[in-house]
Residue, then its C-alpha position, 0 to 999 in steps of 0.5 A: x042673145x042668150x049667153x051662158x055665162x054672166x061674166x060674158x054677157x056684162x063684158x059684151x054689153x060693155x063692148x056693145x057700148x061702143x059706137x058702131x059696135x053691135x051685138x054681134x061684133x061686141x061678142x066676136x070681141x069678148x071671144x077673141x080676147x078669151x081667146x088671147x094668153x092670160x098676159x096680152x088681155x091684162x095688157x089689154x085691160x091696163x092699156x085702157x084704164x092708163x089711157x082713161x087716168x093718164x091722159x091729158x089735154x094740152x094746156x095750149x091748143x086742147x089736143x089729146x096729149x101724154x104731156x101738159x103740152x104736146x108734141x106739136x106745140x113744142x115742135x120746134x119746126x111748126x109755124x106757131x102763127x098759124x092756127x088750124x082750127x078743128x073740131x076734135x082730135x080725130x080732125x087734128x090726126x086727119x089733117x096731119x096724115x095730109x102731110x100738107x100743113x106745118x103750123x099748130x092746131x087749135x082743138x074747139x071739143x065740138x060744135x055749136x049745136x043748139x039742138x044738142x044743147x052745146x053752144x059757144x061756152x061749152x066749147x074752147x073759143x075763149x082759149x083760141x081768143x085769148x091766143x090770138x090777144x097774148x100771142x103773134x098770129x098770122x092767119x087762122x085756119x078754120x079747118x071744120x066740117x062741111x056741116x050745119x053746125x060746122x057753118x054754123x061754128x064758122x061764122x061764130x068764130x069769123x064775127x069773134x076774131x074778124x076784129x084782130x085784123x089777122x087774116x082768116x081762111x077756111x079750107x077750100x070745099x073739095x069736101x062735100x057739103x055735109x061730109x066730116x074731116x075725118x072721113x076725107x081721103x088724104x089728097x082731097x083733104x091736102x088739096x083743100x088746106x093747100x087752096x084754102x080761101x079767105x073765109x069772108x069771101x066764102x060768105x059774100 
């Protein structure tokens, strides 16, 4: 793609940067920003460089937040003995649209993944322990991909927390084996944390 201006072609390659965005989609991008008055694109550019500097991770269950704990850790309405277990924010965002579940949530930061060299320790799962051990829990939701490394994560955190004796469910497979959390539609995702099972008979 030939550009006639350097400054066009770096803020391109920039937007090209992200997932899911090529070429030609970074340049319609960078066109309609140039596009905007002077003030909505430094707004723009602000918004960004706060979220990258101001962000924080809830000091209890991991989950993006404006404060050292979020909103929903603090919620005085949620259940705090339950515990979703999900894989990221996107999962926490997913499940909340649902409007079917009133506990909190526990934020793992990914999956066990040995191909891409992330296992166990790279993951937040001695924090999700440390609750279970310093605070009272009725039951764990685990609430993960119907993945290779979703199951593979499941039966990891199974064999760690079985022992607490609190029981542990996974949310019922109206998901297609192979199928990401946050790209269910809202009733099947509902649907499948309002039937959630007990994870052990899952593995029988």
């Amino acid at each position: 793609m030939n550009f006639s201006s350097k400054l066009l072609e770096d803020a391109v390659n920039e937007f090209a940067k992200l997932p899911g965005v090529g070429q030609k989609t970074a340049l319609r991008l960078v066109l309609h920003l140039l596009n905007r008055e002077k003030e909505e694109v430094e707004h723009f550019g602000s918004s960004v460089i706060r979220l990258r500097n101001e962000i924080k991770h809830c000091s209890i269950c991991h989950n993006i937040s404006d404060q050292e704990i979020c909103e929903i850790c603090t919620a005085p309405k949620r259940d705090k003995e339950v515990i979703c277990v999900v894989e990221d924010t996107r999962d926490v965002m997913a499940v909340e649209n649902t409007s079917q579940y009133f506990g909190v949530y526990h934020v793992l930061g990914g999956l066990i993944s040995p191909m891409d060299g992330i296992g166990p320790s790279d993951l937040f799962i001695d924090s999700l322990v440390q609750r279970v051990t310093t605070t009272p829990v009725k039951e764990i939701i685990l609430a993960l991909s119907a993945t290779m490394e979703g199951d593979t994560t499941l039966f990891y955190l199974y064999k760690k927390l079985k022992d607490f004796q609190i029981p542990i469910t996974t949310i019922a497979r109206g998901i297609a084996f192979g199928g990401e959390l946050e790209y269910a539609d809202e009733i099947t995702l509902g649907r499948s944390i309002v039937t959630r099972v007990p994870y052990e008979s899952s593995i029988r």
